[in-house]
N, C-alpha and C positions, 0 to 999 in steps of 0.2 A: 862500452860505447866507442865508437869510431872514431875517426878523428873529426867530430862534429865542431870542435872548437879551436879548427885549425885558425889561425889568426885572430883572436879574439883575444883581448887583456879582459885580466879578472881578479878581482878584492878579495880576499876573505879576511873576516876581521874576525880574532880570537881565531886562527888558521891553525896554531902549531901542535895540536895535541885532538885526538879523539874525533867526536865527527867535525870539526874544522880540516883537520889534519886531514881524511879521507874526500871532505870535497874539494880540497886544494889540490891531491892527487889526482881524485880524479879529473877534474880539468884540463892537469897537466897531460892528462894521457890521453885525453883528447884533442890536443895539439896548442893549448891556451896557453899562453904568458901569466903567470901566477905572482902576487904578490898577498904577504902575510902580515899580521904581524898580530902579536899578542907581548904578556909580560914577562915570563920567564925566556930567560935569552939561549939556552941549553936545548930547550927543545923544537924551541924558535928554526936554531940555526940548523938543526939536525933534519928537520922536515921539510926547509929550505933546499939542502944539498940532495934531500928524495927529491922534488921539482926537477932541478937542476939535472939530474940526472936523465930525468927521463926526455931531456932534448928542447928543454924550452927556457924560454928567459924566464929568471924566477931572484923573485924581491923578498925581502924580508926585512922588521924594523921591529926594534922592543915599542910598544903603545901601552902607556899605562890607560886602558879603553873609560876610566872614569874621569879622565881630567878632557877638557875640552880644549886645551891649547895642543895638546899631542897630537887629539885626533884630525885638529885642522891644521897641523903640519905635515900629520903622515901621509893623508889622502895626496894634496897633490905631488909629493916627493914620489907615492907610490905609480901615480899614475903617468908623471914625468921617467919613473924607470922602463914604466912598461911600453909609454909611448899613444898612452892613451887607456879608454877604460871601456866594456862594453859592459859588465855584469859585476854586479857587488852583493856582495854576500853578508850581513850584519847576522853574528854566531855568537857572540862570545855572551857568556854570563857571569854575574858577581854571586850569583850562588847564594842571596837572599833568602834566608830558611828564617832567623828569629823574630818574632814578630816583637820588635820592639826599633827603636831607632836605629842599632847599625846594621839589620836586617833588610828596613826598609830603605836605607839609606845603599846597598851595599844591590840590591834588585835597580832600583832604579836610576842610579848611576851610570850599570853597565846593561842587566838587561835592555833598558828603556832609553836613557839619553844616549849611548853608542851606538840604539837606531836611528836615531834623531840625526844626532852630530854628523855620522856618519854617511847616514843620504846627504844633509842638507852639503856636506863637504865634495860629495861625487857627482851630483845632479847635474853642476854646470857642466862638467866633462863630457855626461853622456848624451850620446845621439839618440834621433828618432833607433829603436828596435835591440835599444839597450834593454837590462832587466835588473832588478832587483830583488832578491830573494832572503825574509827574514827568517830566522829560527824562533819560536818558540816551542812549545811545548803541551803535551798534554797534561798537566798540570793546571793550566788556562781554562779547562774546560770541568772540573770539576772542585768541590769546596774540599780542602785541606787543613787538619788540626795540626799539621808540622811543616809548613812551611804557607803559609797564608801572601805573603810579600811575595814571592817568588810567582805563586799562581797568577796574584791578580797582575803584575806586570808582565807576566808573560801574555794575561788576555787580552792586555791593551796593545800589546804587540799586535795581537793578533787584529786588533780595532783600527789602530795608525796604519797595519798597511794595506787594509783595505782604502781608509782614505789617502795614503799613498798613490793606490791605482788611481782612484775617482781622479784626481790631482792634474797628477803625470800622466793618463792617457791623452790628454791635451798634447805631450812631448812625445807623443806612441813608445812610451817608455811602459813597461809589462812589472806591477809588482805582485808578487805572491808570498808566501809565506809557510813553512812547512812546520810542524808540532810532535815531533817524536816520541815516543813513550821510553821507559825503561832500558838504556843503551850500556852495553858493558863494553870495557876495554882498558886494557892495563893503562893504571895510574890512575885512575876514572872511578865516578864514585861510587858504581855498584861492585865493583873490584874491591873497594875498603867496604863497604860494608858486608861482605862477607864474612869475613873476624869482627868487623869493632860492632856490628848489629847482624848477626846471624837472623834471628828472628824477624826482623824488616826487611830481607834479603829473602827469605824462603818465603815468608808471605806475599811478596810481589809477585816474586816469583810465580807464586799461585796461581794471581790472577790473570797471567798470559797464555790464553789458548795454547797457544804453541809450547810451552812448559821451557820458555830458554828465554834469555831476554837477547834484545833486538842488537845489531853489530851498524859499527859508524857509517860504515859501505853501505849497508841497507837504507842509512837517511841519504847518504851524499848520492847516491843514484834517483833519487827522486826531485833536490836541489837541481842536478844537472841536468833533467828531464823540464820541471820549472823553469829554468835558464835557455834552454834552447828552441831551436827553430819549430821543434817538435808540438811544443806549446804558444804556438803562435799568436793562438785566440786564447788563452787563458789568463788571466789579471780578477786580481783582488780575492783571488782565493786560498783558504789554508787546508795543505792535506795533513793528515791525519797519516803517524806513518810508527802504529804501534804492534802491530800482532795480533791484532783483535784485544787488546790489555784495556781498553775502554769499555767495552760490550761484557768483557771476563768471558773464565773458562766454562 
């Protein structure tokens, strides 16, 4: 993409690792001011200096994404770096897989309330032709014996930002929402299960027409696509951005 986001600031929250990490890139290589911030401060700051690099102002902050007094300090510090805010990005997951209390406790902490907190903390910033784009998952869209927590808050993701848009097109504020399938990339969870569950690893695997599972760059180009001028008439919708891994092989 071009430099479509020349002047533009932009949030990504759970930014430093995997597809955080490549929509923060890619923004920045669209000419955007980039701020981050998740909890591990190693890869935090390493994805920060890729930003940096590529010519643009670029922020970063440790955010433990489940406590709500971080996330309402980090927003406007982020947005005081960058100088303002046009696009936020709500990424990050607690990886709510057991279906018992710190399961469900550990989903809607960070998948769910770090949607929440996290708009309700950017909103005053943004102007009319601002955007906001959530992550969930395709997970949300079908029933699961191994992670039950995880889905159904991903589908409520999927439900808030539709009424996000309803909301905020009142502020001609754009939100949408993107749902990935099955994504690999070093340190990432279909990378470990490849040893620690071979067998849940080649059966996924299966079920992706394409016989590979999906790369971060593959979701962050459709976030960016969401985010810009490009989709200028689109709000309150969620793509679907698996390989055909819903439909199967």
């Amino acid at each position: 993409m071009a430099k479509d986001f020349a002047g533009k600031r932009v949030i990504v929250m759970g930014g430093s690792r995997g597809i955080g990490r490549s929509i923060a890139l890619g923004f920045a290589a669209g000419g955007a001011s980039v701020s981050i911030c998740a909890r591990g401060t190693g890869p935090l700051e390493a994805t920060r200096r890729e930003i940096e690099t590529l010519g643009v102002a670029a922020h970063g902050a440790s955010v433990d994404l489940a406590n709500a007094d971080a996330i309402g300090a980090y927003v406007p510090a982020a947005v005081k770096a960058l100088g303002g805010l046009d696009v936020l990005v709500n990424n990050a997951s607690g990886f709510g897989h057991s279906d018992d209390e710190e399961g469900w406790a550990a989903s809607l902490n960070v998948d769910m309330m770090a949607v929440v907190r996290g708009s309700q903390a950017a909103i005053p910033h943004m102007k009319p032709g601002s955007s906001i784009v959530n992550v969930s998952s395709i997970s949300a869209l079908r029933a699961s014996s191994r992670s039950a927590p995880y889905g159904a808050i991903k589908a409520a993701v999927m439900h808030y930002t539709a009424s996000q848009a309803k909301t905020l097109s009142k502020k001609s504020i754009r939100v949408n929402c993107v749902a990935p399938g099955s994504i690999e990339f070093p340190g990432g969870t279909w990378e470990d299960r490849k040893t620690s569950n071979p067998e849940l690893y080649q059966s996924t695997l299966a079920s992706i027409p394409f016989g590979r599972m999906g790369k971060p760059e593959e979701v962050a180009q459709v976030v960016l696509f969401l985010a810009s001028d490009k989709a200028s008439w689109v709000t309150a919708q969620t793509l679907v951005v698996d390989g055909g891994q819903l439909v199967g092989p």
